[in-house]
PDB file with one MODEL, atoms N, CA, C and O in Angstrom:
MODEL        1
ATOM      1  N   UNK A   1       0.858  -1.169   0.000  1.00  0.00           N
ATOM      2  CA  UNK A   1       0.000   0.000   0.000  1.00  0.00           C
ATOM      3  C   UNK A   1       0.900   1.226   0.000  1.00  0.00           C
ATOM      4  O   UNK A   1       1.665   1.436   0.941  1.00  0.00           O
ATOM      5  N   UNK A   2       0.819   1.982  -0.979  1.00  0.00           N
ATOM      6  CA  UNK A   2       1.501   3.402  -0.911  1.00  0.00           C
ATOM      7  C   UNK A   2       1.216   4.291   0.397  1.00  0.00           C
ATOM      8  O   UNK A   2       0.154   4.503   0.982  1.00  0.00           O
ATOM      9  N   UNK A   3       2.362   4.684   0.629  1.00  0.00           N
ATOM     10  CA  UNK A   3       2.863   5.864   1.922  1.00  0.00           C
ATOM     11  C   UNK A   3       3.213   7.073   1.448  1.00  0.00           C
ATOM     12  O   UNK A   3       4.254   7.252   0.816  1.00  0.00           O
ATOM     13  N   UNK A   4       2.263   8.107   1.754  1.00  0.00           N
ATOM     14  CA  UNK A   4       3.043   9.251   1.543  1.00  0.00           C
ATOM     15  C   UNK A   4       3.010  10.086   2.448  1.00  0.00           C
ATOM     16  O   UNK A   4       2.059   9.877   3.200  1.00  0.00           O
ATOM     17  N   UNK A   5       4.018  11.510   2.905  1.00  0.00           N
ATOM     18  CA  UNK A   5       3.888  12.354   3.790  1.00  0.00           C
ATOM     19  C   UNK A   5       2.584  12.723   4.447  1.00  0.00           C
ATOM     20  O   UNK A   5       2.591  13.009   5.644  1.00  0.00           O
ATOM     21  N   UNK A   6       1.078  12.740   3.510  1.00  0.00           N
ATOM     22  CA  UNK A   6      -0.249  13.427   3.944  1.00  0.00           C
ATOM     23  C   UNK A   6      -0.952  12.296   4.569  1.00  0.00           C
ATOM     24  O   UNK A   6      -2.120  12.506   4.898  1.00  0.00           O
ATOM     25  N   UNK A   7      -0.472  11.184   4.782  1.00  0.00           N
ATOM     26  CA  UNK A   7      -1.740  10.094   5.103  1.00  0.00           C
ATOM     27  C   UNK A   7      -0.388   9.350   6.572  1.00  0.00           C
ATOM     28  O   UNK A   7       0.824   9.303   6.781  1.00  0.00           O
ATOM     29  N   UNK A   8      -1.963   8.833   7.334  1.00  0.00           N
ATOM     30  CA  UNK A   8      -1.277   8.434   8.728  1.00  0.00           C
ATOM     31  C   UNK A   8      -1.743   6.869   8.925  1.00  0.00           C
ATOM     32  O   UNK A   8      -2.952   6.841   8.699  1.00  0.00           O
ATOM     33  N   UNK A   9      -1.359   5.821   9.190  1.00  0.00           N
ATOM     34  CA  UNK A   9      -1.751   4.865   9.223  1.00  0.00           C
ATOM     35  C   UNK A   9      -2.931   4.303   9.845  1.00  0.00           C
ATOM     36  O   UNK A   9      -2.924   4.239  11.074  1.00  0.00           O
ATOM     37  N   UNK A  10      -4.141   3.804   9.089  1.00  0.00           N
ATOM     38  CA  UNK A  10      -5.231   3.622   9.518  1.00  0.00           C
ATOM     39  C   UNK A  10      -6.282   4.871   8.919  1.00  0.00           C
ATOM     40  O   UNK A  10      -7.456   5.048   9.245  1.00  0.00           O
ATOM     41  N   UNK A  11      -5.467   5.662   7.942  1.00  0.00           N
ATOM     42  CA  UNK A  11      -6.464   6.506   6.664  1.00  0.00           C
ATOM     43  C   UNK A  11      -6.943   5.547   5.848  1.00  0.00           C
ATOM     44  O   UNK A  11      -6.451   4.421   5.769  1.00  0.00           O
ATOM     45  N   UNK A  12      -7.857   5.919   5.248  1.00  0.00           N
ATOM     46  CA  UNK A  12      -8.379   4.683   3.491  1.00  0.00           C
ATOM     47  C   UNK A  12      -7.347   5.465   2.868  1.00  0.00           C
ATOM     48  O   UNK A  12      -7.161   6.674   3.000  1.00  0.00           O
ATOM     49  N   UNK A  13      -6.646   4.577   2.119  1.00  0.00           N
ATOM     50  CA  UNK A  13      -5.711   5.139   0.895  1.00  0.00           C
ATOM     51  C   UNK A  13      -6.425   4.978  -0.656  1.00  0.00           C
ATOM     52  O   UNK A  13      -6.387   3.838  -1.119  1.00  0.00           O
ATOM     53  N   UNK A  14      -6.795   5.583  -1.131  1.00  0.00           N
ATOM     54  CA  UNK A  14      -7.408   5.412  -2.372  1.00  0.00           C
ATOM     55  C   UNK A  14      -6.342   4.898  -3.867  1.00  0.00           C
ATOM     56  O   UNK A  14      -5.731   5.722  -4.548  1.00  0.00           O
ATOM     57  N   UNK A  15      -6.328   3.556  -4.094  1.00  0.00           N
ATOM     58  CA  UNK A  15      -5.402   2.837  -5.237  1.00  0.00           C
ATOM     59  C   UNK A  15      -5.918   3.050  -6.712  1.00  0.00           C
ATOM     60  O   UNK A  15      -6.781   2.390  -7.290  1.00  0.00           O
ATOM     61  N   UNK A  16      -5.377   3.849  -7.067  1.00  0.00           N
ATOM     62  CA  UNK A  16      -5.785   3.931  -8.273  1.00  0.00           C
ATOM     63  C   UNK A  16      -5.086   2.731  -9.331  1.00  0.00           C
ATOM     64  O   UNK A  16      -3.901   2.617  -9.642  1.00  0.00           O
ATOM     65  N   UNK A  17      -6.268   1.885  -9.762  1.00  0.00           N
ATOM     66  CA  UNK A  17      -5.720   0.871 -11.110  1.00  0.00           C
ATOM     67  C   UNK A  17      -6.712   0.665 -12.295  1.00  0.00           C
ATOM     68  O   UNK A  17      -7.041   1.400 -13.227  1.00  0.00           O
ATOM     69  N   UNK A  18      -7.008  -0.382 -11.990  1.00  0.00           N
ATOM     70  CA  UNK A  18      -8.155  -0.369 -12.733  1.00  0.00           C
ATOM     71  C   UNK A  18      -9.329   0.272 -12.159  1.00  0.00           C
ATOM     72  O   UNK A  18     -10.118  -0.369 -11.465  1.00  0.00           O
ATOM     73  N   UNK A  19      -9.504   1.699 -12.457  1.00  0.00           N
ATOM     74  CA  UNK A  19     -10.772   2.353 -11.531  1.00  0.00           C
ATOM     75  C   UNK A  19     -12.068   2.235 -12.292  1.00  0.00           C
ATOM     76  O   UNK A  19     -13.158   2.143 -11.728  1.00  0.00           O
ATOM     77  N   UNK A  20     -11.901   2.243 -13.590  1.00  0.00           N
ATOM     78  CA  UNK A  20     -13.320   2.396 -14.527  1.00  0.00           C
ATOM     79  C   UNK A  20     -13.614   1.216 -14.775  1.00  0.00           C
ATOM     80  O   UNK A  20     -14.783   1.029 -15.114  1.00  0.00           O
ATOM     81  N   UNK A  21     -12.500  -0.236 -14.685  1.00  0.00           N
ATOM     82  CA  UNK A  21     -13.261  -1.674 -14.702  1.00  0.00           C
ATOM     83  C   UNK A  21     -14.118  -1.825 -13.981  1.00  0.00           C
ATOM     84  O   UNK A  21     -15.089  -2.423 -14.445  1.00  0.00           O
ATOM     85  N   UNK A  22     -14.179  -1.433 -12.720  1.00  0.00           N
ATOM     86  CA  UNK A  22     -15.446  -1.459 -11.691  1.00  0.00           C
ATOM     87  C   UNK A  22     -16.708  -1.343 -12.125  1.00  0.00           C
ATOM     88  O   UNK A  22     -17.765  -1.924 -11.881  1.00  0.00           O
ATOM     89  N   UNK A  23     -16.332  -0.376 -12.892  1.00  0.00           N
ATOM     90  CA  UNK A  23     -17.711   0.689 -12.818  1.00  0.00           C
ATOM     91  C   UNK A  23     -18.463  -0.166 -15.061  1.00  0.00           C
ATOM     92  O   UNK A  23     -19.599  -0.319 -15.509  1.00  0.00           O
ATOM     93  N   UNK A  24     -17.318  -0.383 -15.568  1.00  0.00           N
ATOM     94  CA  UNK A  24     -17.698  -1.352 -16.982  1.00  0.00           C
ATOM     95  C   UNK A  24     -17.881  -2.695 -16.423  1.00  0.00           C
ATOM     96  O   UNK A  24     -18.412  -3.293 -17.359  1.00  0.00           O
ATOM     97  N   UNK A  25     -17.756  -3.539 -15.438  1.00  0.00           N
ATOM     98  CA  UNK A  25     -18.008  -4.529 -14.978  1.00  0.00           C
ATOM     99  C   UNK A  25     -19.463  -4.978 -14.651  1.00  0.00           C
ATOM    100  O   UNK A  25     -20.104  -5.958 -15.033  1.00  0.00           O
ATOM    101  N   UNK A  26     -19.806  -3.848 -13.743  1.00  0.00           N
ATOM    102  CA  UNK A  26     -20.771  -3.908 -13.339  1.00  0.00           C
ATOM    103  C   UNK A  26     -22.118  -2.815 -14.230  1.00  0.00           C
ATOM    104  O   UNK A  26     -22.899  -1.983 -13.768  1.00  0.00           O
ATOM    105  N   UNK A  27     -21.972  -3.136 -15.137  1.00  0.00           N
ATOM    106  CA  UNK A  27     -23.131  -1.404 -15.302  1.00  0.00           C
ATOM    107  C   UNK A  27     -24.172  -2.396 -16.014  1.00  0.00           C
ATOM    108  O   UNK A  27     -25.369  -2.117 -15.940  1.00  0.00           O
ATOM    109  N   UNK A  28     -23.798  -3.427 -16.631  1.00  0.00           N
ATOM    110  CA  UNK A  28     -25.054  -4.416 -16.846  1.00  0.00           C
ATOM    111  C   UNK A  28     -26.013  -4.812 -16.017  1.00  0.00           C
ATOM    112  O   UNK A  28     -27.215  -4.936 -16.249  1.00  0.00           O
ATOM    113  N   UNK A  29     -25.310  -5.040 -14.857  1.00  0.00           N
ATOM    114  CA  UNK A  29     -26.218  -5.548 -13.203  1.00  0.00           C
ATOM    115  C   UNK A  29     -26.911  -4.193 -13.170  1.00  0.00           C
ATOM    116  O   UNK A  29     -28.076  -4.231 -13.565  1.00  0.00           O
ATOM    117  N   UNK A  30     -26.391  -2.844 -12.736  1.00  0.00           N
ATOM    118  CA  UNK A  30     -27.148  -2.083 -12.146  1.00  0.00           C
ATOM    119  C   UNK A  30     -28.140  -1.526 -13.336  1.00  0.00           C
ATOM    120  O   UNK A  30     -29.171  -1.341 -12.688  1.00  0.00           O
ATOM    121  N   UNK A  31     -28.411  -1.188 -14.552  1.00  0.00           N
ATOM    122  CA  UNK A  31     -28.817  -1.269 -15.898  1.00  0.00           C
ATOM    123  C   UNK A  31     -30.214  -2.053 -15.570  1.00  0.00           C
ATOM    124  O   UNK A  31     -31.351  -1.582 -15.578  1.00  0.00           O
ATOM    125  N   UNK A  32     -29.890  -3.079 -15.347  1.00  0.00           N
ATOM    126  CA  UNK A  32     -31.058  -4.528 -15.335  1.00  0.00           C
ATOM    127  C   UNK A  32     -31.669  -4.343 -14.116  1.00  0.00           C
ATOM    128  O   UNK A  32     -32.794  -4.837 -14.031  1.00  0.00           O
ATOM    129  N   UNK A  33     -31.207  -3.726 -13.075  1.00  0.00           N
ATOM    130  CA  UNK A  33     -31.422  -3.830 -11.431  1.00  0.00           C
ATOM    131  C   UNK A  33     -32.541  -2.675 -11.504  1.00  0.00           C
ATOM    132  O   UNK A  33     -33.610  -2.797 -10.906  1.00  0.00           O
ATOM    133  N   UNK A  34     -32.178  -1.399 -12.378  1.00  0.00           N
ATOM    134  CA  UNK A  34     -32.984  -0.567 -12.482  1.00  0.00           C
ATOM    135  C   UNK A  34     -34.328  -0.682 -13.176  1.00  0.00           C
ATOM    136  O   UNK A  34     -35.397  -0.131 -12.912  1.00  0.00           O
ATOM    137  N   UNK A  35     -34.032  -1.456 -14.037  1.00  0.00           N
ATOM    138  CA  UNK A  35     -35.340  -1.994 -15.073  1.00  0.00           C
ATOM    139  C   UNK A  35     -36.566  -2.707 -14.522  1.00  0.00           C
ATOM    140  O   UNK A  35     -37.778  -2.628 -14.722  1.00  0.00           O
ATOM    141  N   UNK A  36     -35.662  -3.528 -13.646  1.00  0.00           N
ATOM    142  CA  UNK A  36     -36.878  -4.521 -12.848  1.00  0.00           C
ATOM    143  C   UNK A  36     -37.364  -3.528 -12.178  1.00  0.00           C
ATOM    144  O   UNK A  36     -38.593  -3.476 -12.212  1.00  0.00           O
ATOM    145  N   UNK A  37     -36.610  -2.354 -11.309  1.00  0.00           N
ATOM    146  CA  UNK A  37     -37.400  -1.947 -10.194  1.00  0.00           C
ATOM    147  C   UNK A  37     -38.330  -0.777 -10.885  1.00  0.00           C
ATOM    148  O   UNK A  37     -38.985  -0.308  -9.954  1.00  0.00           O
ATOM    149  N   UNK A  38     -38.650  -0.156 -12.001  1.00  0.00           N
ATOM    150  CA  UNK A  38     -38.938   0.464 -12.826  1.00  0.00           C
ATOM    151  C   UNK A  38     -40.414  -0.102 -12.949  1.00  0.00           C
ATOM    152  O   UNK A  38     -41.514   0.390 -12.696  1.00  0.00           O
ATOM    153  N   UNK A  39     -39.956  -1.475 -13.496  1.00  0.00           N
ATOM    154  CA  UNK A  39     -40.950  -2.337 -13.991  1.00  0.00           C
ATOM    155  C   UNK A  39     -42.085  -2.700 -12.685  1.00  0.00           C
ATOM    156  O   UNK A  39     -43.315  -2.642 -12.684  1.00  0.00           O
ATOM    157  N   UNK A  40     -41.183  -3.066 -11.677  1.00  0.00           N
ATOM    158  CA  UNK A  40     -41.872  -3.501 -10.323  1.00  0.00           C
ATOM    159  C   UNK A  40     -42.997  -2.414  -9.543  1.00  0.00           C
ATOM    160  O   UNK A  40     -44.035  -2.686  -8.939  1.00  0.00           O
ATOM    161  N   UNK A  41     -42.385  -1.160  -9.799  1.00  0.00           N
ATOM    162  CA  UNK A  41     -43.123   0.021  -9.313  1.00  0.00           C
ATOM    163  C   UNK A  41     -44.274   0.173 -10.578  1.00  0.00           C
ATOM    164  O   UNK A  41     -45.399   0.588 -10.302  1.00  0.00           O
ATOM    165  N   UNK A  42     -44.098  -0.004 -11.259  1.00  0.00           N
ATOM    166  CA  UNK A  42     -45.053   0.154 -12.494  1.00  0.00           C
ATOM    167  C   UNK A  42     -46.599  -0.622 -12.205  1.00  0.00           C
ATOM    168  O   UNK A  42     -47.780  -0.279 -12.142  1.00  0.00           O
ATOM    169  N   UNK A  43     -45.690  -2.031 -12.058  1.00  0.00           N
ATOM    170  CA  UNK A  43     -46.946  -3.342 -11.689  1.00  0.00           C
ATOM    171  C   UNK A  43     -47.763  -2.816 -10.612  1.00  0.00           C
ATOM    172  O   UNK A  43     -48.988  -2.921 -10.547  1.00  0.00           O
ATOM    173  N   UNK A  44     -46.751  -2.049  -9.489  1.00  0.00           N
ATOM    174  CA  UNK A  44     -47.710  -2.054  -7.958  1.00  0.00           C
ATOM    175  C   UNK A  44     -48.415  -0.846  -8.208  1.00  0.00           C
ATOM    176  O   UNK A  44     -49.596  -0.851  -7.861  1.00  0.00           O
ATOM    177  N   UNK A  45     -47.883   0.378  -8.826  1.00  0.00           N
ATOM    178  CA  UNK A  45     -48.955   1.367  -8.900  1.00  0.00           C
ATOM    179  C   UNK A  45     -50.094   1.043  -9.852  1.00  0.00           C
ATOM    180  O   UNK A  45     -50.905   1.959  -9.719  1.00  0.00           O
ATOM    181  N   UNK A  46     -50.568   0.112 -10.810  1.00  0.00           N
ATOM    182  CA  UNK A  46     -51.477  -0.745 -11.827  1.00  0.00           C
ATOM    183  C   UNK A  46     -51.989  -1.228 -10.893  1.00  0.00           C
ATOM    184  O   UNK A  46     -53.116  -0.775 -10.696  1.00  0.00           O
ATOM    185  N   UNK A  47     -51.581  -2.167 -10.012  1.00  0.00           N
ATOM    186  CA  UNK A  47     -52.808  -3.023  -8.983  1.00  0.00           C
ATOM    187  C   UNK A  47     -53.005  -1.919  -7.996  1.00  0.00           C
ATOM    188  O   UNK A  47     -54.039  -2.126  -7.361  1.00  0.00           O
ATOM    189  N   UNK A  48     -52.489  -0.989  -7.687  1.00  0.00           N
ATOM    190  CA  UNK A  48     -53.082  -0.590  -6.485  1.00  0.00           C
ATOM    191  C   UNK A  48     -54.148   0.864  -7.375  1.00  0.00           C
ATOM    192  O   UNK A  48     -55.007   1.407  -6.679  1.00  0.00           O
ATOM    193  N   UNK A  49     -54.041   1.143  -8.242  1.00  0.00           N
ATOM    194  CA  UNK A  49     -55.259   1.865  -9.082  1.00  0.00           C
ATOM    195  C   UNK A  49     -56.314   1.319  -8.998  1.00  0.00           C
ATOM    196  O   UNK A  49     -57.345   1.825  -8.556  1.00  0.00           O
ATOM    197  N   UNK A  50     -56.094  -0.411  -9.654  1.00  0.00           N
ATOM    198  CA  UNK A  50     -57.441  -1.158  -9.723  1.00  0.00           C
ATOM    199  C   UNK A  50     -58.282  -1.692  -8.411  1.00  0.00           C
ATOM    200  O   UNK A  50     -59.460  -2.036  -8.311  1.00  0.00           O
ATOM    201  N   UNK A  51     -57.227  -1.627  -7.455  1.00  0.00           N
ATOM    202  CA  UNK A  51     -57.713  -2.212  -6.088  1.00  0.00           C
ATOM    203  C   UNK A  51     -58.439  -0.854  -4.989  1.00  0.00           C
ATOM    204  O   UNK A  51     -59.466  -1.065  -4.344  1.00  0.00           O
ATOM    205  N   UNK A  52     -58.032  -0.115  -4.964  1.00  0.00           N
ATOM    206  CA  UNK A  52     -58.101   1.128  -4.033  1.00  0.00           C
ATOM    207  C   UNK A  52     -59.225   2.171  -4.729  1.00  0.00           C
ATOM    208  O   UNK A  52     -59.511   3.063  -3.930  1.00  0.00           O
ATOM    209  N   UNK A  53     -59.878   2.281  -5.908  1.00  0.00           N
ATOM    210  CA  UNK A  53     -61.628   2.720  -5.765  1.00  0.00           C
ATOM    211  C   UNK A  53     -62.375   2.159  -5.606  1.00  0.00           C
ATOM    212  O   UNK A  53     -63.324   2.910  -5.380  1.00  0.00           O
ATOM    213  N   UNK A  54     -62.817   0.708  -5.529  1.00  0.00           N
ATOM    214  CA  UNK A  54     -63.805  -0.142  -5.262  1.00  0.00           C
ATOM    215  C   UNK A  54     -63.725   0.028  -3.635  1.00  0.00           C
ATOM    216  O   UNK A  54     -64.689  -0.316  -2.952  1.00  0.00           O
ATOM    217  N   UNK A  55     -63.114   0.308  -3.327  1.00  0.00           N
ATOM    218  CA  UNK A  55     -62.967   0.457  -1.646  1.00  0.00           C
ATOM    219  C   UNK A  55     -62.943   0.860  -1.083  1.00  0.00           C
ATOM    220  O   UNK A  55     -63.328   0.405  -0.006  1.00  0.00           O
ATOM    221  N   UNK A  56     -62.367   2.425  -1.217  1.00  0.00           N
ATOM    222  CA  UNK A  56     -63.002   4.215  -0.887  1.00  0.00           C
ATOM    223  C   UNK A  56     -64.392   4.337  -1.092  1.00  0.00           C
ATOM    224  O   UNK A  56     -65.125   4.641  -0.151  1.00  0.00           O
ATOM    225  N   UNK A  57     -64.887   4.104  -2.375  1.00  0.00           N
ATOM    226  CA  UNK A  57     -66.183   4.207  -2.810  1.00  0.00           C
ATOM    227  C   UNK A  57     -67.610   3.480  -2.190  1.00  0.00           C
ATOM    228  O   UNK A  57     -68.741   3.956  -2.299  1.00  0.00           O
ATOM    229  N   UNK A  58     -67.274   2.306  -1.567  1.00  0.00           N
ATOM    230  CA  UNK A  58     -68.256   1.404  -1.414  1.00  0.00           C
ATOM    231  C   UNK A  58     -68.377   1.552   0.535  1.00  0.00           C
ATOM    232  O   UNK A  58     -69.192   0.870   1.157  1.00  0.00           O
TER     233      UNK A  58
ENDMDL
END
């Protein structure tokens, strides 16, 4: 782990290497992660339209 004059042992040292593989690794997961939950909020506000005036109303 690199040492330099500004950091004291037991700082996070930030390693720069592969920094943007992280982020191209993963962007399919979070991409897809967003879709479902997109999709998921979609479904529940649809049933809860169809469910919630028959039931105020009556």
């Amino acid at each position: 782990m690199p040492n330099s004059s500004n950091t004291v042992p037991g700082d996070a040292v930030l390693v720069v290497g592969n920094a943007d593989s992280y982020a191209a690794r993963n962007s399919l997961h979070w991409k897809r992660n967003l879709a479902i939950r997109v999709l998921g909020s979609f479904t529940t506000l649809v049933s809860l339209t169809l469910l919630l005036p028959p039931c105020l109303f009556t």
